[in-house]
Every structure is written in structure tokens, then in C-alpha cells.
Residue frames relative to the residue before (quaternion, step in Angstrom):
aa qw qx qy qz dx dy dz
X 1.0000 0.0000 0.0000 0.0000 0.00 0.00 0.00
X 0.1390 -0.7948 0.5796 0.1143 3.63 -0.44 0.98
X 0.2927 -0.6614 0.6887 0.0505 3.63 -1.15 0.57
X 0.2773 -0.5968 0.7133 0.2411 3.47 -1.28 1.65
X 0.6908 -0.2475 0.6197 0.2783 2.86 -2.57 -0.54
X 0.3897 -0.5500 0.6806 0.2870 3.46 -1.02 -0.02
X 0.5822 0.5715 -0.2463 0.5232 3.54 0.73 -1.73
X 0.7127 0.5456 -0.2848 0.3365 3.76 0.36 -1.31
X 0.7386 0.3541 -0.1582 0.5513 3.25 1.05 -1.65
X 0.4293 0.5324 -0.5812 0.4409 3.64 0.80 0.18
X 0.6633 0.6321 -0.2419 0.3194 3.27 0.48 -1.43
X 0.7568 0.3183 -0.1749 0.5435 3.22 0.39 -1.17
X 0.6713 0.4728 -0.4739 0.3181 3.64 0.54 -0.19
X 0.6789 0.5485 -0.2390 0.4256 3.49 1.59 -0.49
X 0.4440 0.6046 -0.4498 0.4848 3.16 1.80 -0.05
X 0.5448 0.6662 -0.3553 0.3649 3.66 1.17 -1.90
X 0.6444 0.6444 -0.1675 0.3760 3.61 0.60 -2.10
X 0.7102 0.5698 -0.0509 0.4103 3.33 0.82 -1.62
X 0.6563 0.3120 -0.1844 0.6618 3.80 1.26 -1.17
X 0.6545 0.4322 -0.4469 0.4302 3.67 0.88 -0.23
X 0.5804 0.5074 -0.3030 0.5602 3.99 1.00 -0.43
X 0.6009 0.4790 -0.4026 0.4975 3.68 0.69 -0.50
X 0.7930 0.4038 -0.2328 0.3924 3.75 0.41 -1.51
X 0.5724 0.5104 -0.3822 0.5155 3.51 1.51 -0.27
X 0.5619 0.4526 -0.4558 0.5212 3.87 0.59 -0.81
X 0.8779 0.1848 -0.3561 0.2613 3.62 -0.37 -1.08
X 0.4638 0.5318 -0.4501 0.5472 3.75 1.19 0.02
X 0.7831 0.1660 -0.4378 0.4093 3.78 -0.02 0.11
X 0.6717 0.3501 -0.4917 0.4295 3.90 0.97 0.07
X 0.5825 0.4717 -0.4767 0.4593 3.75 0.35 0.43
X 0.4067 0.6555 -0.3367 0.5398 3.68 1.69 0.03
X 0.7138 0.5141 -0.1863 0.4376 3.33 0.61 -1.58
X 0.6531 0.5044 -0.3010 0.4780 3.47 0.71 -2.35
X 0.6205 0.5817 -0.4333 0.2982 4.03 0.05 -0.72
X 0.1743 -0.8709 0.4410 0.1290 3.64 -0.83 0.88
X 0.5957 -0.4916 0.3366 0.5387 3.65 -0.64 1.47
X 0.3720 -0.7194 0.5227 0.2662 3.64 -1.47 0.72
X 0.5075 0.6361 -0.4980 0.2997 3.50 1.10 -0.19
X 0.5828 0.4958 -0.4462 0.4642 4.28 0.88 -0.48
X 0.7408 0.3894 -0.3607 0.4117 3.66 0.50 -0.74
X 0.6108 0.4085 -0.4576 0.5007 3.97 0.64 -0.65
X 0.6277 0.4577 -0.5470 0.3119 4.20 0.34 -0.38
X 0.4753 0.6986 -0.1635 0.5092 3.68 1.47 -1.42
X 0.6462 0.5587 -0.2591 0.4507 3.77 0.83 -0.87
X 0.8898 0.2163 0.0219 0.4012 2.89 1.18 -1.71
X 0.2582 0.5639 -0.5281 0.5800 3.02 1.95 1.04
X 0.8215 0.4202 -0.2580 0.2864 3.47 0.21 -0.92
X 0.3681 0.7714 -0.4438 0.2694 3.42 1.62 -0.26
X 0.8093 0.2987 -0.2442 0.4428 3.30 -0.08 -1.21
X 0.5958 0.4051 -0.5716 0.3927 3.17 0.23 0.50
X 0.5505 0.7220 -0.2338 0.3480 3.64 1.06 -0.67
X 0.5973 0.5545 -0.1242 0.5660 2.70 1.59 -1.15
X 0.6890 0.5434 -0.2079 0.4321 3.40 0.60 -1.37
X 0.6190 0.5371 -0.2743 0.5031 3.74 1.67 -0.84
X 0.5643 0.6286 -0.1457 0.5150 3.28 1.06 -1.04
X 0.7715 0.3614 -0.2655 0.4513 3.32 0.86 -0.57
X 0.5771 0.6347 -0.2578 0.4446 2.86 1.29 -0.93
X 0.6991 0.5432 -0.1621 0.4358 3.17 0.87 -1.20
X 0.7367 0.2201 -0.0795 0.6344 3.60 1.35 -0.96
X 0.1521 -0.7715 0.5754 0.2249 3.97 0.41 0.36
X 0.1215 0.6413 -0.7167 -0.2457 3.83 -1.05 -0.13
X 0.5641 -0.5179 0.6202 0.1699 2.88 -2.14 1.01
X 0.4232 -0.7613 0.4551 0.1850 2.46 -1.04 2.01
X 0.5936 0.5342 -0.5128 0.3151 4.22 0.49 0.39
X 0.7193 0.2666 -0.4129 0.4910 3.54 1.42 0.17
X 0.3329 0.7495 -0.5127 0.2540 3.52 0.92 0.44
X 0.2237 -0.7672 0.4966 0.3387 4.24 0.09 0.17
């Protein structure tokens, strides 16, 4: 029959406490840092046609299989 520490299980319960307060701090400040997607999809699609225009450039299609 083995017998803990008191001291021991103190110990380890503040470690427990600790890794649970750690994974909550950085899961809610990487929560925060994230930016509302509606600014980046408008920014997307300012930027399309030009994207497009690079893409083409980059990949001409011939205009006899173009529909």
C-alpha cells in the first residue's frame, strides 16, 4: 500500500492548475490577435483582378481555346 505526500499532491495539483491557466491565456490571446475576416475577404477582392491579370500573364491562354 503506498501513501502520497500531502506536500506532493499539493504540488502536483498546482502544477495541473498552472498548465490549465497557461492553455487558457494562450488560447484566449491568439483568440484576440486574430482579425474579424470581413476586412481581409473585402482586401481579397480589391486585389483580385489584379491577381488574375498576373496569372494570366504568367500563363497566357490561346485565344482559339478560350470559350
Amino acid at each position: 500500500m503506498s501513501t502520497t505526500d500531502p506536500t506532493e499532491e499539493a504540488r502536483a495539483a498546482l502544477w495541473r492548475d498552472q498548465q490549465a491557466n497557461r492553455v487558457a491565456f494562450k488560447s484566449n490571446l491568439w483568440l484576440e490577435l486574430q482579425a474579424p475576416p470581413e476586412p481581409r475577404q473585402q482586401v481579397l477582392e480589391d486585389w483580385s483582378p489584379i491577381v488574375l491579370a498576373n496569372l494570366e500573364a504568367q500563363n497566357p491562354t490561346d485565344p482559339e481555346e478560350d470559350p
